[in-house]
C-alpha positions as CSV (number, residue, x, y, z in Angstrom):
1,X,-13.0,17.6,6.7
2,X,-13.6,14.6,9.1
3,X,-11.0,12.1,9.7
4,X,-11.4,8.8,7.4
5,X,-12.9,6.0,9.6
6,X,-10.2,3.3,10.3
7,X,-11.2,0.0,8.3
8,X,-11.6,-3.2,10.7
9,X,-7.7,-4.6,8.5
10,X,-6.7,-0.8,9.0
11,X,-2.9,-2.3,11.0
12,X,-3.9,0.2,13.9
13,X,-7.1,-1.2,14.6
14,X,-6.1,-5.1,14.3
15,X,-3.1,-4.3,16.6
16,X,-5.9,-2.7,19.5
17,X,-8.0,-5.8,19.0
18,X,-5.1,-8.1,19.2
19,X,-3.7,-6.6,22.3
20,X,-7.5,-6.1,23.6
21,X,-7.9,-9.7,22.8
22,X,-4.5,-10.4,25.0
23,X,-5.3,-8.8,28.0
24,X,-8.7,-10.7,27.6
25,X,-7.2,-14.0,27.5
26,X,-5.0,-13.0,30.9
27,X,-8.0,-11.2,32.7
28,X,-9.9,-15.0,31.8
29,X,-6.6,-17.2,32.9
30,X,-6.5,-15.2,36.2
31,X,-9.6,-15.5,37.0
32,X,-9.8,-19.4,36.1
33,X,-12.4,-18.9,33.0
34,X,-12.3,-21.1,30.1
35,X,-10.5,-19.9,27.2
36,X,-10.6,-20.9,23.6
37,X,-8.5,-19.6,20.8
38,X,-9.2,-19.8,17.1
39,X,-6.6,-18.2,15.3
40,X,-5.9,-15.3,16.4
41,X,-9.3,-14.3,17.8
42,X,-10.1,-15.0,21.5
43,X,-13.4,-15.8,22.7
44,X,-14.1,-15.4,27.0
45,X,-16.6,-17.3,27.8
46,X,-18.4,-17.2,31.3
47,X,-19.8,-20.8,31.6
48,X,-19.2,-23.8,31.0
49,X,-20.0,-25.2,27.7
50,X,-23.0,-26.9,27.3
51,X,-24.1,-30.5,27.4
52,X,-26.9,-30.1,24.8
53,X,-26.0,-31.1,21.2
54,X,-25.5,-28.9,18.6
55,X,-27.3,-29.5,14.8
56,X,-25.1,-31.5,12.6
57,X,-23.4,-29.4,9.7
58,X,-25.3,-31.5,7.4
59,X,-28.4,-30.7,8.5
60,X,-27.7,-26.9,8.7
61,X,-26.4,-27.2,5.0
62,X,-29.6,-29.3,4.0
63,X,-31.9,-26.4,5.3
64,X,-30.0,-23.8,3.5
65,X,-29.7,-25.2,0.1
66,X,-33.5,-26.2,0.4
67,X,-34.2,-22.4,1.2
68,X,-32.2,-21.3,-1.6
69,X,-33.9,-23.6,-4.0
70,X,-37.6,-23.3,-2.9
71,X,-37.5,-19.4,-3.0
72,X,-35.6,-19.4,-6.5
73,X,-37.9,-21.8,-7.8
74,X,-41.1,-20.2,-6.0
75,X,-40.5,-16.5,-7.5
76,X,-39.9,-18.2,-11.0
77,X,-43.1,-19.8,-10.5
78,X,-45.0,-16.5,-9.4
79,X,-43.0,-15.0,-12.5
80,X,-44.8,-17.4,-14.9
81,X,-48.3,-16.5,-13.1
82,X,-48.0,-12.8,-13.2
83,X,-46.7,-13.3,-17.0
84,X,-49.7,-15.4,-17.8
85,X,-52.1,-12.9,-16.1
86,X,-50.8,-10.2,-18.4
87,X,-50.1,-11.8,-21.5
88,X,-52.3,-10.2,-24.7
89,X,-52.6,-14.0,-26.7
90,X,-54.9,-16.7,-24.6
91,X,-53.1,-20.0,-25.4
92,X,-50.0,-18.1,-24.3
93,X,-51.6,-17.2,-21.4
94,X,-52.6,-21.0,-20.6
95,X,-49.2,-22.1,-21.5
96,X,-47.8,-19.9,-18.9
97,X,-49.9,-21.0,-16.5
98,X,-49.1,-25.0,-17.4
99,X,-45.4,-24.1,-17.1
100,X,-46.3,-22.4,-13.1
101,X,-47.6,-26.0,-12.8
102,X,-44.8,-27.8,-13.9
103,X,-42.4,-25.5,-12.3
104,X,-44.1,-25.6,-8.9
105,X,-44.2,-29.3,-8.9
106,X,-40.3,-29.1,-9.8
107,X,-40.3,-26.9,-6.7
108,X,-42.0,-29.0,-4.5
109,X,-40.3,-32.5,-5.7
110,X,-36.5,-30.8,-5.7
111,X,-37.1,-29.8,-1.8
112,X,-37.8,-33.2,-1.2
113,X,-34.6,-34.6,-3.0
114,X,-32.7,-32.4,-1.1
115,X,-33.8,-34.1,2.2
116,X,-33.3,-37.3,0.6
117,X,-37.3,-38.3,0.9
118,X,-37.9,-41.0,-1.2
119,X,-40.7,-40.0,-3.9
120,X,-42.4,-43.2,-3.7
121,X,-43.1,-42.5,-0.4
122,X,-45.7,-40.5,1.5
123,X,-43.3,-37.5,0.8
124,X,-45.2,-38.0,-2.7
125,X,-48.1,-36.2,-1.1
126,X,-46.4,-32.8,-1.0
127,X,-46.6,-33.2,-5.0
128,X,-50.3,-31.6,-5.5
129,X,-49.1,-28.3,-3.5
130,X,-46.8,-27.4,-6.6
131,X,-49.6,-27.4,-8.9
132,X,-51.3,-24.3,-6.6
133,X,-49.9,-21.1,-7.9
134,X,-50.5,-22.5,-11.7
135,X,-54.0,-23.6,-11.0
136,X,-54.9,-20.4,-9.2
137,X,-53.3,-18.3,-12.3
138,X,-55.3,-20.5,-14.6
139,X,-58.8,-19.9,-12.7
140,X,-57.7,-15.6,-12.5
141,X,-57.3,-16.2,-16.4
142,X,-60.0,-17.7,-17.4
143,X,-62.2,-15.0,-15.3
């Protein structure tokens, strides 16, 4: 039998990494390096921070709830395609392929409110893109 691997909030192994941390933070003070403490966690770093700016948390948020949304919305799209390219009826077929439409405009129209682009705008141009993946699954249909 092998010895169970010690967890990272096993009391051993946060005790080593606190004390590690410790002697760390002396080695750094000794040595004149910046030190900067968040909790109980120490980061050493070697230079100096840096003058550049950083991206604002609202941007970083922005990005990642548009990512979330467009890939949701994108595979529910390709969902209704693929479901329209196998379905047996062919009005259900072109319905599906109506509802890629709609939903890839939905797609396209709710990454731009997340970036607060006004619709009336030349944002309005992305619109066309969503109809794409319902227009191609409506030309593979009718084939």
């Amino acid at each position: 039998m092998t010895p169970r691997d010690r967890h990272l909030m096993d009391p051993a192994v946060l005790r080593a990494n606190y004390e590690r941390a410790e002697r760390a933070r002396e080695q750094a003070r000794r040595e004149g390096r910046p030190v900067s403490t968040r909790g109980e966690t120490v980061y050493v770093t070697d230079r100096p921070p840096s003058d550049r700016p950083g991206m604002a948390l609202e941007t970083v948020r922005r990005i990642v709830i548009a990512a979330l949304v467009v890939t949701t919305l994108v595979h529910l799209t390709g969902g209704f395609v693929v479901a329209g390219l196998v379905a047996d009826d062919r009005p259900a077929r072109i319905g599906l392929e109506v509802m890629a439409s709609v939903t890839g405009v939905l797609t396209v129209v709710s990454a731009l409110l997340v970036f607060r682009y006004d619709l009336r705008s030349r944002a309005a141009l992305w619109l066309p893109l969503g109809l794409v993946p319902g227009l191609l699954g409506l030309w593979l249909t009718l084939q």
